[in-house]
C-alpha positions in Angstrom: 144.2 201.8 41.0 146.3 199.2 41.7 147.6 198.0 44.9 151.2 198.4 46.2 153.6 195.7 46.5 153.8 196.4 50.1 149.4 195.9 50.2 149.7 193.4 48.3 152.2 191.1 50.9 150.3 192.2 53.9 146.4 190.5 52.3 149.0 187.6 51.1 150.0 187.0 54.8 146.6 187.3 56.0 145.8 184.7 53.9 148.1 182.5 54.7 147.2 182.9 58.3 143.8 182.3 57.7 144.8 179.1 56.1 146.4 178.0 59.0 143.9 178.5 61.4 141.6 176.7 59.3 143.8 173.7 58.9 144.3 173.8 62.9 140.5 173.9 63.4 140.2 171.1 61.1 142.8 169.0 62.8 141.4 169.8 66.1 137.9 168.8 65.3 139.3 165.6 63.6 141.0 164.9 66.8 137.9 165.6 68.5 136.1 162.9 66.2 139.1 160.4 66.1 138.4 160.5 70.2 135.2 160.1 70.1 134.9 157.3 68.1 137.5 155.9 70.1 135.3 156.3 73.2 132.4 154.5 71.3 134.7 151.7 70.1 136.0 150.7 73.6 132.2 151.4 74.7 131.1 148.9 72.3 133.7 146.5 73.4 132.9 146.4 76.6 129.7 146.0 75.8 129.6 143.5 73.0 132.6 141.5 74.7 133.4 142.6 78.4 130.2 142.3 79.9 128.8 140.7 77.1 127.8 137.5 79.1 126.4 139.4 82.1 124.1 141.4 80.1 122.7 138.8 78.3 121.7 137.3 81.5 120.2 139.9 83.2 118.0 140.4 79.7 117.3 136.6 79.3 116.3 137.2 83.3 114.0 139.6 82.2 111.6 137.8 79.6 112.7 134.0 80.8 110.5 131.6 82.8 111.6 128.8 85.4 108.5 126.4 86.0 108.6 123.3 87.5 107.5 119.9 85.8 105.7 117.3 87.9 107.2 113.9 88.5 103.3 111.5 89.4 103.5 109.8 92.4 103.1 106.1 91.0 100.0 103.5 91.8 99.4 101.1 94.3 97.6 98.0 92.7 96.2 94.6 93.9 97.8 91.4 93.6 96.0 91.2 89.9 96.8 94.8 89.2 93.8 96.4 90.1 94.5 100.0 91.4 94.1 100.4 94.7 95.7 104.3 94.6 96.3 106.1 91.9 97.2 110.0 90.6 95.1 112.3 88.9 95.6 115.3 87.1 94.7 119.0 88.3 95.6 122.4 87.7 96.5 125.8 89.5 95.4 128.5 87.4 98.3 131.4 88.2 98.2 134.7 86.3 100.4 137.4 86.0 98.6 140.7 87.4 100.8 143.0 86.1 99.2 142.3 82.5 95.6 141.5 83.9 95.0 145.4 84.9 93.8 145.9 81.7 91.7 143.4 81.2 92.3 141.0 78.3 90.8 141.0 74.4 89.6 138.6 72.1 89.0 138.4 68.3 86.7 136.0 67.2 85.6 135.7 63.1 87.3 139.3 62.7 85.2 140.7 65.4 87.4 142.0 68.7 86.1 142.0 72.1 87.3 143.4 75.4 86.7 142.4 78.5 87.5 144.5 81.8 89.3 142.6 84.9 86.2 142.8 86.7 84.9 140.5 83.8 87.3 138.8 83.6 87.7 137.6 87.1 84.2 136.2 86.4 84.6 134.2 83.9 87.5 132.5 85.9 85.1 131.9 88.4 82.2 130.4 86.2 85.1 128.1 84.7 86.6 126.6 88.1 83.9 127.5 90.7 85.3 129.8 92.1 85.0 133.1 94.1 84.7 135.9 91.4 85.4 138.8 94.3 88.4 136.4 95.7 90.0 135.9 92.1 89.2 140.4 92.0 91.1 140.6 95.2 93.9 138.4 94.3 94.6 140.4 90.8 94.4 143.5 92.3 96.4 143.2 95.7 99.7 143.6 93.8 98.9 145.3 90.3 103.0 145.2 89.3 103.2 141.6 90.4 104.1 138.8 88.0 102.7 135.9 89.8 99.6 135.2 92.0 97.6 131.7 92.2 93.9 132.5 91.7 92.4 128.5 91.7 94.4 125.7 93.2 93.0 121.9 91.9 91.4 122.8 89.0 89.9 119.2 87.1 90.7 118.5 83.4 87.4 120.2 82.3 88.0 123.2 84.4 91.1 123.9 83.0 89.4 123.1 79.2 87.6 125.8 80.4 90.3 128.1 81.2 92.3 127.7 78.0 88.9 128.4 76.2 89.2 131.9 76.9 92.2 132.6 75.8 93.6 135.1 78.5 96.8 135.8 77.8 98.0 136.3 81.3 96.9 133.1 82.8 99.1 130.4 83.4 97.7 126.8 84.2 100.0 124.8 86.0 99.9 121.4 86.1 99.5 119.6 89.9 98.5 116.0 90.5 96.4 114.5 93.3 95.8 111.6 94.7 92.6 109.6 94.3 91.3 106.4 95.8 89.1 104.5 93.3 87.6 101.8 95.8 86.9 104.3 98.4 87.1 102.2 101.4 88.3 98.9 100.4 92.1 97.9 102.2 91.9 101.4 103.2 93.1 100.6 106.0 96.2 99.5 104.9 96.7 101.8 102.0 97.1 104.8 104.2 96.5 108.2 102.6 98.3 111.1 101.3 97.2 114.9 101.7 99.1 118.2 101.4 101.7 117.5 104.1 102.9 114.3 101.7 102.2 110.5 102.7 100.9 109.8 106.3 99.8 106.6 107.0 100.0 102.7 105.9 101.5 102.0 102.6 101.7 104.9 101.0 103.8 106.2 104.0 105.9 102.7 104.1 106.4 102.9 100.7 107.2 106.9 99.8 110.4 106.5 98.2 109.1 103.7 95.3 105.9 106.1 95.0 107.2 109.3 95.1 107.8 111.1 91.6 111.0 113.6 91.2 109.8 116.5 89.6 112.0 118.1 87.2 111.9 122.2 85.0 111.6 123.6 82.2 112.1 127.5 81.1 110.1 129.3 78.3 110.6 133.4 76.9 108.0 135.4 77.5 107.2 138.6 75.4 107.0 142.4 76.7 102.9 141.5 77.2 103.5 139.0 79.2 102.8 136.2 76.7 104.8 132.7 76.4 106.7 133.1 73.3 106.4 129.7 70.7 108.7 127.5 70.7 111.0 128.9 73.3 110.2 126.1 76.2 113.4 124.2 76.7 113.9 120.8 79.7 116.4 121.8 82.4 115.7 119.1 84.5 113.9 115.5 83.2 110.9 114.8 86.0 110.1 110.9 86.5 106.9 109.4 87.6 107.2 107.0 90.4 107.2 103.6 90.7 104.0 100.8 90.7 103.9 99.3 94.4 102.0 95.6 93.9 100.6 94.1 96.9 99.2 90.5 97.7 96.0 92.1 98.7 92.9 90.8 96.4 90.5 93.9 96.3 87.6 91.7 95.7 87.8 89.4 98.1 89.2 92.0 100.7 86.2 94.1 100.0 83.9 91.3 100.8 85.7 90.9 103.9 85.1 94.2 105.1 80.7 93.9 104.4 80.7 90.4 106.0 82.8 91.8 109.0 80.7 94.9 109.4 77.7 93.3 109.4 78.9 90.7 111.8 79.7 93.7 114.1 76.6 94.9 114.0 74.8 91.4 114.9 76.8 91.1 117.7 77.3 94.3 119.3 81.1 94.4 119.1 82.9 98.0 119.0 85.3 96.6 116.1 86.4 93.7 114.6 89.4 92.4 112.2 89.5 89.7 109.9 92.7 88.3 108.2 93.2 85.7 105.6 97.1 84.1 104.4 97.5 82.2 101.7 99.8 79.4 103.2 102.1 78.5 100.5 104.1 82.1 100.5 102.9 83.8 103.9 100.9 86.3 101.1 98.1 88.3 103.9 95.3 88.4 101.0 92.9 90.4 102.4 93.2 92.2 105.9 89.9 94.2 107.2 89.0 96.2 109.7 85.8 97.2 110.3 84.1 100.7 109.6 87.8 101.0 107.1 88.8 104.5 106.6 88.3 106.0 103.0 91.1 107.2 102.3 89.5 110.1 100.0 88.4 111.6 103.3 90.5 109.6 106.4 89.7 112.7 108.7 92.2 112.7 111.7 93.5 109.2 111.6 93.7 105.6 110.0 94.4 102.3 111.8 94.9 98.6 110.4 94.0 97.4 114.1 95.7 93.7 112.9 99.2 95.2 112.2 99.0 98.4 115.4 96.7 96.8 118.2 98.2 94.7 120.7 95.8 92.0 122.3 95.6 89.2 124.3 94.8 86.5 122.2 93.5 83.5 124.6 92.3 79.9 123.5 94.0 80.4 120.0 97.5 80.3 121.9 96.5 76.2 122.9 97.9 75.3 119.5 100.9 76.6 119.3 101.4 74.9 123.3 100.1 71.7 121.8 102.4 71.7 119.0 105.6 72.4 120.8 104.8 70.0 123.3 104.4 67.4 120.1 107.8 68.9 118.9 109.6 68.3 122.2 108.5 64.9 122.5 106.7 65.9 125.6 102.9 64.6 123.9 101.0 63.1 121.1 97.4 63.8 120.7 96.2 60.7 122.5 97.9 61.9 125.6 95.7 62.2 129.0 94.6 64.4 131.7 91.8 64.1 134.0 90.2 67.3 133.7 88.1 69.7 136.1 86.4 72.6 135.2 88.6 74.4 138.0 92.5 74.4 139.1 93.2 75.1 142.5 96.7 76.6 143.1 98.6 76.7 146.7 99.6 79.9 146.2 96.5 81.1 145.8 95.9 81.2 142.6 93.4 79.2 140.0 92.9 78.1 136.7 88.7 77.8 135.3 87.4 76.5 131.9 85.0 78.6 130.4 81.6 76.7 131.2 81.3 74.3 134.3 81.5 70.6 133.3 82.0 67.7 135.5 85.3 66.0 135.7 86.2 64.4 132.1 88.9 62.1 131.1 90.3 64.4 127.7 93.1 63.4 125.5 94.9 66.2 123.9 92.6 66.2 121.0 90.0 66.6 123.6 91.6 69.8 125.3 91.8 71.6 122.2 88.6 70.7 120.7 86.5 72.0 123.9 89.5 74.6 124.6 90.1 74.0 128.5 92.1 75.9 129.9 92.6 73.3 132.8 93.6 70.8 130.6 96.4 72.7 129.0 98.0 73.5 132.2 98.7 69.9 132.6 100.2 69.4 129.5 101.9 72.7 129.6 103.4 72.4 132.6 106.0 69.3 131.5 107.9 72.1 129.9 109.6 74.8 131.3 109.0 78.5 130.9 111.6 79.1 128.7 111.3 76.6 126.9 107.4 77.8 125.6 108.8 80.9 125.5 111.3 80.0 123.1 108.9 78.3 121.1 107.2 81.7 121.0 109.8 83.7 119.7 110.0 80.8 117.0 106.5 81.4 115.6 107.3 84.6 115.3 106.0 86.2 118.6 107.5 89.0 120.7 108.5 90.8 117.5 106.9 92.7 114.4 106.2 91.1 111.8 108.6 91.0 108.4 105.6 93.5 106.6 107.1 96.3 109.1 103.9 98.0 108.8 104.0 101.6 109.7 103.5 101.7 113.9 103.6 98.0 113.9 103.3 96.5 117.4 105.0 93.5 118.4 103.1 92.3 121.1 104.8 91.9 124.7 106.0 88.3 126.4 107.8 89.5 128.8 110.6 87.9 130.4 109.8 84.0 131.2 112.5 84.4 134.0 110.3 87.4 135.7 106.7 85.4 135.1 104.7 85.2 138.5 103.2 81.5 138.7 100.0 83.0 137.4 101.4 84.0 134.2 102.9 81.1 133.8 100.0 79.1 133.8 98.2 82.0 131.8 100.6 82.1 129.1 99.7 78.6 127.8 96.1 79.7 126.8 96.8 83.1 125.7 96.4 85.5 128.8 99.1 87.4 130.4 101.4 88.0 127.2 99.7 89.7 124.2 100.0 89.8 120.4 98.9 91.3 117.3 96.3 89.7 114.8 98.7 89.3 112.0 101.3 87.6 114.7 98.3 85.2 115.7 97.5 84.3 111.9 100.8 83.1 110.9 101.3 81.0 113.9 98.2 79.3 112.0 100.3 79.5 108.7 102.9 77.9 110.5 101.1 74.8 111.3 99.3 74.6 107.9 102.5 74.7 106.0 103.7 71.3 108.0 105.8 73.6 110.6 107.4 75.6 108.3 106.9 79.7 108.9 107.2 82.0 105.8 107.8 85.4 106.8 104.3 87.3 106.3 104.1 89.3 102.8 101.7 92.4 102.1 104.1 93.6 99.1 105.5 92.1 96.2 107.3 94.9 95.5 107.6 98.2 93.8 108.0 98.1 89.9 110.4 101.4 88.7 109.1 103.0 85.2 112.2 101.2 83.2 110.7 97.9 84.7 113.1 97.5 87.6 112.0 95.8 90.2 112.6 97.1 93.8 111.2 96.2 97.5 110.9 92.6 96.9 110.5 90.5 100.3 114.3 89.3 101.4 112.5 87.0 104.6 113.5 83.5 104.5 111.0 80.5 105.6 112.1 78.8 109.0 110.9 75.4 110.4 109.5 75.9 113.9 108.1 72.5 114.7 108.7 69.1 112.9 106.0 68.2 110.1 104.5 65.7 112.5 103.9 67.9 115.2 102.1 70.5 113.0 99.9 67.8 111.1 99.0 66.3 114.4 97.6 69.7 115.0 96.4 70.3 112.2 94.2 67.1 112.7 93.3 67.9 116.4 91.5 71.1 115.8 89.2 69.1 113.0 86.9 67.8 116.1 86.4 72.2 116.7 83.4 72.1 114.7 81.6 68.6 114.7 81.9 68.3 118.6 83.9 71.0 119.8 83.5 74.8 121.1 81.9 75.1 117.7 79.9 72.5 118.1 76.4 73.9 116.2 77.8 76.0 113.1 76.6 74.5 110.3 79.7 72.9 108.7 81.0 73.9 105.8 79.8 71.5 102.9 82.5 69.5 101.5 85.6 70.7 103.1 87.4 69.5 106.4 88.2 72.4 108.0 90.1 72.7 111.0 89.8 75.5 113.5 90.5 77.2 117.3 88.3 79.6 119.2 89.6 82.5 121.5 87.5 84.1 124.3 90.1 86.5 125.9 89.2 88.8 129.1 90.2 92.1 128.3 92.2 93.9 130.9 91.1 96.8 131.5 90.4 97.2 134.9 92.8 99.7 137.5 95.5 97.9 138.2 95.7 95.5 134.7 92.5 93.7 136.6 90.4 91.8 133.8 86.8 93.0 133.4 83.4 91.7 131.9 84.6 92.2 128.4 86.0 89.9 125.9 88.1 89.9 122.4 86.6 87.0 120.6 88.1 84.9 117.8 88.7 82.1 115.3 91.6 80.7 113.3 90.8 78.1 110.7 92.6 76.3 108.2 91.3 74.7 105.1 91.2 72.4 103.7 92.4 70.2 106.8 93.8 67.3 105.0 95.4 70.3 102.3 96.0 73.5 103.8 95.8 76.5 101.7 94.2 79.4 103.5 94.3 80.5 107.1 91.4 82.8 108.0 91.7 84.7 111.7 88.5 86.5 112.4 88.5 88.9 115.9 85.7 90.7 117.6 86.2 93.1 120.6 83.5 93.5 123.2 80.6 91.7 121.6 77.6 92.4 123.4 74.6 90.5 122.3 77.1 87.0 123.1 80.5 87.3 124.5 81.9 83.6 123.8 83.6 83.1 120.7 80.7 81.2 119.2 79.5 84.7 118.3 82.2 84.9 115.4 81.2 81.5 114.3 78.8 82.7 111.3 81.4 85.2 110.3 83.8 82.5 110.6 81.9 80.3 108.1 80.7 82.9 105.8 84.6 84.2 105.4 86.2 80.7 104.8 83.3 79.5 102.2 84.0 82.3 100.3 87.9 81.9 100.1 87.6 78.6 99.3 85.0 79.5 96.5 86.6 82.5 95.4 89.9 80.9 94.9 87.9 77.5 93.7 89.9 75.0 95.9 88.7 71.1 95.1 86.7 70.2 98.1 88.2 67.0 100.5 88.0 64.0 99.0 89.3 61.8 102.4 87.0 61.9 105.8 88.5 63.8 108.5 90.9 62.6 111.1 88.5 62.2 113.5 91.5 61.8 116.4 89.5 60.6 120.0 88.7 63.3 122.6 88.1 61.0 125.4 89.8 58.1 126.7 
């Protein structure tokens, strides 16, 4: 049967309506999508472009490394470039714990083995020498930890060692340290450098030229905690530092040191110094101390007694009095005293000469060679306080000297003005006012080089990687006395030896040498009273007629014989071997021979 027109409209209409619902879901779920995708799109934008830079950051953070790389501090070498100090490398073996908990794996001719922390810890041990349980502990204390520094100072072949296992979570660093390769030898002036950075001498005088300025690099590092290839880029350039070159000779300076120890040891002294200048340039070619610190183990402290102790220096002071009394005008070496082996003062006071001696008719020459104190005072006394004093500061006294060694003293004068009438008299041979060793020795370089001072050099200066040279001496020589007066010194102190207060060491063959003794009381008694103990010395200069080298020799509190004919054989020993060592032509004229008596 068919259906009705009127059945027929009614499924049309339903039909149509149907149509339209479909069409509105379909533009309702397109809508839906459309905002969606929207929502992803401005999601991805922000993403991709908004915080684009931020997130890359925080995932470079993630898998990227900061380490450090390690300026060397730089050498210290010898005036022939012999080093003296140098920088070494070592390691800190560093791991990242997090990735140790596991152990670590190894796969060797297609064969894989596994090894368990506890194993692994061991084998760390076996390659450094280390603790295996302290290596456990330190891998365990913070399992989620990136960083923890199992072996500080690992050598070269330890860390050979290290990389021979390939453990992927181990991370060598590389450290430097310092390292002395002559031990003892001008260790007292080197100084020494530990973890706290430079301490002492040299290196601590010197930190800037020596110190190295590290710089860093970054690397990637994968989700296992292993440096990705290739990904290690510079931030930061390191450079080494620079090449300090001193005027010290290690050979000679080491030589130095046995002959002064053993001198020590003859005599009973508690120390001794020796120093030696070449006089040309003021260079200080050797300087000893005895028993020198090594600076590869200093313990608490290290002293260079002839640049930090303050002494007084007695006899050796006469020639510096005797040549500004030349210089003034005020004597020759023929002038003449009649001499006692005693002073009597009417204020109370008193001047004695070493040894007792009956009264002696002594030129100038005379004084010096048999160092009377009595006799100086004389000649001493035709100048005014000041005006030795001045003279003083001239040579170089009453300050430190132009080296500016680390806790340098600078002696003490005092004020001339302010002397008592004792120290007046004192201060001619050495008592009263006190210097350092260095201070003493280039009074003696003074009146070697014909009057002329040259400021006193230990470095040459530091040498900078591109070749730059830094830290050169700026000290400018300065005449203190006239030519004549310091020849006429010079010449004096050449009757020391042959008939002198060195009469009896066995000359030395070929040379003229010229020389001064010191026998100084030490005070030490309450009050500033002098006691029974002496600082003993002698400065030489050789050859007389040529001077090249100065040698100053000290001993403090000799024992066995407490007059300054104790550092005679030292004396000798010392200069012979400059003079060989640096093959000067012996003396081809006699020696001055000026008279003592008259």
């Amino acid at each position: 049967m068919r259906p009705s027109a009127t059945n027929r409209g009614a499924a049309n209409a339903g039909t149509a309506m149907t149509a339209r619902s479909r069409r509105r879901r379909v533009s309702i779920v397109a809508a839906a999508i459309l905002v969606l995708v929207a929502l992803f799109v401005v999601r991805l934008i922000d993403i991709q472009v908004v915080q684009a830079a931020t997130l890359n950051a925080d995932a470079v953070g993630k898998r990227s490394i900061t380490s450090p790389i390690y300026g060397d501090r730089g050498t210290i070498v010898d005036t022939n470039g012999k080093v003296l100090a140098d920088t070494v490398l070592r390691y800190d073996i560093t791991a990242a714990p997090k990735f140790a908990q596991g152990g670590y794996s190894t796969t060797v001719k297609g064969k894989t083995t596994h090894y368990t922390i506890e194993q692994a810890s061991q084998q760390i041990a076996e390659a450094t020498g280390g603790n295996t349980a302290a290596i456990l502990k330190k891998l365990t204390a913070s399992k989620t930890s990136l960083y923890a520094n199992l072996i500080a100072g690992v050598d070269v072949a330890g860390y050979q060692k290290i990389e021979s296992l390939g453990i992927s979570w181990l991370y060598p660093v590389r450290q430097t340290a310092r390292t002395y390769p002559n031990g003892s030898v001008a260790g007292n002036l080197i100084g020494f450098v530990n973890g706290s950075g430079a301490q002492t001498g040299l290196e601590l005088a010197y930190d800037k030229c020596l110190a190295g300025t590290n710089g860093s690099q970054t690397y990637e590092r994968g989700l296992d905690g292993v440096k990705l290839p290739g990904s290690t880029t510079t931030t930061k350039k390191a450079h080494d530092g620079g090449t300090l070159m001193t005027t010290i000779d290690a050979d000679l300076q080491y030589q130095m040191q046995q002959d002064l120890d053993e001198q020590v040891k003859a005599i009973g002294a508690s120390s001794g110094t020796v120093t030696v200048i070449k006089v040309a340039d003021g260079s200080i070619l050797a300087d000893a101390d005895s028993s020198s610190t090594d600076p590869n183990n200093p313990g608490a402290s290290n002293t260079a007694a002839s640049f930090q102790s303050n002494y007084e220096p007695g006899s050796v002071f006469k020639a510096m009095t005797a040549a500004s009394l030349i210089d003034s005008g005020l004597a020759s070496p023929a002038s003449q005293a009649i001499v006692a082996d005693r002073r009597d003062f009417s204020w109370g006071g008193f001047i004695g000469d070493a040894e007792s001696h009956p009264v002696e008719h002594l030129t100038l020459a005379g004084i010096l060679a048999d160092s009377s104190n009595v006799g100086i005072s004389y000649m001493g006394e035709k100048m005014s306080a000041q005006e030795r004093y001045a003279y003083m500061l001239k040579f170089g006294l009453g300050k430190k000297s132009e080296v500016n060694f680390p806790l340098e003293g600078s002696g003490s004068l005092g004020n001339p003005n302010t002397w008592d009438k004792q120290t007046n008299y004192n201060s001619m041979f050495g008592q009263g006012v006190s210097a350092t060793a260095v201070q003493v020795a280039s009074i003696f370089q003074t009146l070697a080089n014909g009057g002329v001072r040259e400021p006193l050099k230990l470095v040459k200066g530091c040498r900078l990687a591109d070749g730059t040279v830094i830290d050169t001496p700026t000290g400018k020589a300065t005449r203190v006395v006239s030519d004549k007066a310091a020849t006429d010194v010079v010449q004096m102190l050449e009757n020391t030896i042959p008939e002198g207060t060195l009469q009896g060491m066995v000359p030395i063959s070929g040379y003229n040498v010229s020389a001064k003794t010191g026998t100084a009381q030490i005070a030490d008694r309450p009050g500033g009273g002098y006691g029974d103990d002496y600082i003993i010395s002698v400065a030489g200069i050789a050859p007389s007629e040529d001077p090249q080298y100065v040698v100053l020799i000290t001993f403090t509190k000799p024992t066995t014989l407490k007059t300054s004919f104790a550092a005679a054989p030292a004396f000798r020993e010392i200069m012979s071997q400059v003079l060989e060592t640096y093959r000067v032509k012996p003396s081809t004229v006699p020696a001055a021979n000026l008279p003592d008596t008259w």
